[in-house]
C-alpha positions as CSV (number, residue, x, y, z in Angstrom):
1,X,-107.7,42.8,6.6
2,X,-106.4,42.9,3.4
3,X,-102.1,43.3,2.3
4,X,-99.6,41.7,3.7
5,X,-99.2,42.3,7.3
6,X,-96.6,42.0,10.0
7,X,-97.2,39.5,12.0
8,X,-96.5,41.9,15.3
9,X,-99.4,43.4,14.9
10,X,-101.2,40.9,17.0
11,X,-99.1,40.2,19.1
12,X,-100.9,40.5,22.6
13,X,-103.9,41.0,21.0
14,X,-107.0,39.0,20.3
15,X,-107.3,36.7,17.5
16,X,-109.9,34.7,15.2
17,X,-108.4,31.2,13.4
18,X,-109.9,29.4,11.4
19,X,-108.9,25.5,12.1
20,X,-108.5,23.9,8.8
21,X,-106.1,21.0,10.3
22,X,-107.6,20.1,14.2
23,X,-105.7,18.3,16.7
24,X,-105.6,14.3,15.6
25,X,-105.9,15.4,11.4
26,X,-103.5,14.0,9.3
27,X,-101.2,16.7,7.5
28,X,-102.7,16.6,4.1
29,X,-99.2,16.0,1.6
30,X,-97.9,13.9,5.0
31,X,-99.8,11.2,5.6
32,X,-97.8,9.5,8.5
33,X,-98.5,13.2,10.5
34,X,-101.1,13.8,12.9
35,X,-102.1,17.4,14.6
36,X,-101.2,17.0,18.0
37,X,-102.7,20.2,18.2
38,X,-105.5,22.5,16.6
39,X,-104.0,24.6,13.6
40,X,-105.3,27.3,10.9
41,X,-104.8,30.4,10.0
42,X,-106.5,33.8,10.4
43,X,-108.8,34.5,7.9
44,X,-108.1,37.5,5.5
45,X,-104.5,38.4,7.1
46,X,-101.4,37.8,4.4
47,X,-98.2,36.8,6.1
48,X,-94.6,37.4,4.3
49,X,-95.1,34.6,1.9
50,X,-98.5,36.1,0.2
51,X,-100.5,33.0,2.4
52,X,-102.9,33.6,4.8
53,X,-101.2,33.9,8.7
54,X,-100.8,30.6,10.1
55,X,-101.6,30.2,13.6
56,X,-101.1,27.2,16.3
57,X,-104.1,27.3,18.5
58,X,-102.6,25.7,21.8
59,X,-103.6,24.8,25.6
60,X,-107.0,23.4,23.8
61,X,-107.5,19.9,24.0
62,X,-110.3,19.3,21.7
63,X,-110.8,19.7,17.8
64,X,-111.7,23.2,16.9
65,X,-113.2,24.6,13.8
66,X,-112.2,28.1,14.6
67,X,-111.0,29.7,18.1
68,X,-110.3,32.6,19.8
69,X,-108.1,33.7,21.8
70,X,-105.0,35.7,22.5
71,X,-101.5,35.6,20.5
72,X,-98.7,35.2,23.0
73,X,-96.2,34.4,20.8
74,X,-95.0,34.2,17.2
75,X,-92.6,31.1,15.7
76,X,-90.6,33.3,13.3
77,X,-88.8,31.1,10.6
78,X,-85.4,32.5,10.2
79,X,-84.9,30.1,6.9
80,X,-88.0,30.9,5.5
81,X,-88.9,34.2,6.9
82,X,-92.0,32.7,7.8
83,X,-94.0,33.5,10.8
84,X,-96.9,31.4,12.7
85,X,-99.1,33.1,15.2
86,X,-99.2,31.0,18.8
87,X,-102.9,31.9,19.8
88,X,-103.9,30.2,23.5
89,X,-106.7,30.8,26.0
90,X,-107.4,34.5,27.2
91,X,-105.4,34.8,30.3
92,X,-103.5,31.3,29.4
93,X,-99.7,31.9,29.1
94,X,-97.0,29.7,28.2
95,X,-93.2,29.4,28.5
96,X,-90.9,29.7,25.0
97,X,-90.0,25.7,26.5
98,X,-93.8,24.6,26.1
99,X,-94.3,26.4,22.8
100,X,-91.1,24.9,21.4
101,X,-92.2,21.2,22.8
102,X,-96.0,21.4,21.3
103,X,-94.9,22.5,17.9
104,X,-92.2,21.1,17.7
105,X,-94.1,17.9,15.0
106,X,-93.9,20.6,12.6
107,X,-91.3,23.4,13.6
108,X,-88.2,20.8,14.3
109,X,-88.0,21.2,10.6
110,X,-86.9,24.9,10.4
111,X,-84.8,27.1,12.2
112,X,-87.2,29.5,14.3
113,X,-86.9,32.1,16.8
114,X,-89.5,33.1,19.4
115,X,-90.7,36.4,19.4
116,X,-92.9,38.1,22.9
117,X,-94.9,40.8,23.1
């Protein structure tokens, strides 16, 4: 996929990351962060900001290099106008509470709103 996409588009739908930061890495600029969970991007898809799509792979409890599995969920940064796919198990499904608590290392940082299928 090439362009800048709306991250909608997968909502609900299967999705391939790529981990380039698993769950225990230290955030590369942050040294005093750890991953408390697996987190990438999906190869070839440009968010808003030009980047690749970010995605939190979550409800894995081991290091991944790449996973998937379905999108439940996107973290939409209303500051930045950012978005970051959620990407869990097939037929995994979490509430907006557990999405907020696991990423919430990162995401307590920004304003964000939850957007469902």
């Amino acid at each position: 996929m090439s362009g800048k996409l709306q991250a909608r588009v997968f909502l609900g739908k299967r999705v391939m990351a790529k981990v380039d930061r698993p769950l225990g890495s230290r955030h590369p600029e942050h040294n005093d962060v750890r991953y408390p969970v697996n987190y990438g991007f999906v190869p070839g898809a440009l968010g808003h900001d030009g980047e690749e799509l970010d995605a939190y792979v979550l409800g894995v409890s081991e290091p991944v290099k790449t996973f998937i599995g379905r999108c439940i969920a996107i973290i939409h940064r209303t500051d930045s106008g950012d978005d970051k796919l959620v990407v869990v198990p097939e037929g995994q499904d979490l509430s907006d509470e557990q999405i907020r608590v696991l990423t919430d290392f990162q995401e307590r940082f920004f304003k964000s709103i939850i957007v469902r299928p």
